[in-house]
C-alpha positions in Angstrom: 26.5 -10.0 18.8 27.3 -6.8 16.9 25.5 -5.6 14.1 27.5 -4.5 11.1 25.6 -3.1 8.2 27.4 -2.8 4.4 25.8 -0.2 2.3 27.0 -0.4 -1.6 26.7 3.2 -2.5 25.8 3.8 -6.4 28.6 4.1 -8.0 30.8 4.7 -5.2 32.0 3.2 -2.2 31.4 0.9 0.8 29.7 2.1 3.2 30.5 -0.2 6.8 28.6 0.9 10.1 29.5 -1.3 13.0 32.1 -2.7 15.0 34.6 -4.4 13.1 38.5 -5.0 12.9 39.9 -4.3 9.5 43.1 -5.7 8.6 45.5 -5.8 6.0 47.0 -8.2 3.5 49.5 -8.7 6.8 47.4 -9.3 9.6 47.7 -5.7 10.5 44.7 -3.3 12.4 43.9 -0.5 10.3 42.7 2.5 12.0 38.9 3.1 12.6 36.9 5.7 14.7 35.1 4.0 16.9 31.2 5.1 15.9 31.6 6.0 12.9 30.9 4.5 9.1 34.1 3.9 7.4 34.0 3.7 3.4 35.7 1.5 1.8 36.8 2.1 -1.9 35.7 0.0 -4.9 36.5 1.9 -7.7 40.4 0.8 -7.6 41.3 4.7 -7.7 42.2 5.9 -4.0 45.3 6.6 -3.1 44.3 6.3 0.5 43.3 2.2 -0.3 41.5 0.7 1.2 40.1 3.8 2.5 37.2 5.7 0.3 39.0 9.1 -0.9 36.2 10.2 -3.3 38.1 9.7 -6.5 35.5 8.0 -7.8 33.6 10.9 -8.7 36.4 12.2 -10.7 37.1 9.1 -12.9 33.3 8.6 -13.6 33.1 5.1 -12.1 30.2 3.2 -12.2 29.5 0.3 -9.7 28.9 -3.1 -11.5 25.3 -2.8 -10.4 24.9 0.4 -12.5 26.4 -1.1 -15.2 23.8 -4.0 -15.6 21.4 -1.9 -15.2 21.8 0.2 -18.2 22.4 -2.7 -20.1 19.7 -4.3 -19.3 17.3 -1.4 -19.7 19.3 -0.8 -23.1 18.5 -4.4 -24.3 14.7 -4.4 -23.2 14.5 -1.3 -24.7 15.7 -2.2 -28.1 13.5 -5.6 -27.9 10.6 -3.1 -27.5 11.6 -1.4 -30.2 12.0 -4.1 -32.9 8.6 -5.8 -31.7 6.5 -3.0 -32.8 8.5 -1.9 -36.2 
């Protein structure tokens, strides 16, 4: 059995290291390099899908995980706040 490992890199892509076949909508190989991590995109902006072109950078995305982060550090910190005042 092969070991494929799926890195979500903050606020940018996925990282896959490992064998695998990646296909399109139509059943079709995509090209890999054999040994080496491809990234997938997640931010919706490549225009080399489903390939990782580094676009995210430029549009400012941030990954969901970010996202829920801030909020929830937002919210605990305005609880905080409006306990002690």
């Amino acid at each position: 059995m092969t070991n494929v490992r799926i890195t979500v890199n903050r606020n940018g892509s996925l990282k896959v290291e490992g064998a695998i076949d990646l296909v399109d909508a139509d059943g079709n190989s995509l090209p890999t390099r054999e040994g080496k991590p491809v990234h997938l995109c997640r931010c919706g902006g490549s225009t080399n899908k489903p390939f990782c072109d580094g676009t995210h950078s430029k549009i400012g995305f941030i990954g969901a995980e970010a996202a829920v982060d801030a909020a929830t550090k937002a919210v605990r910190e305005a609880e905080a706040g409006g306990e002690s005042g």
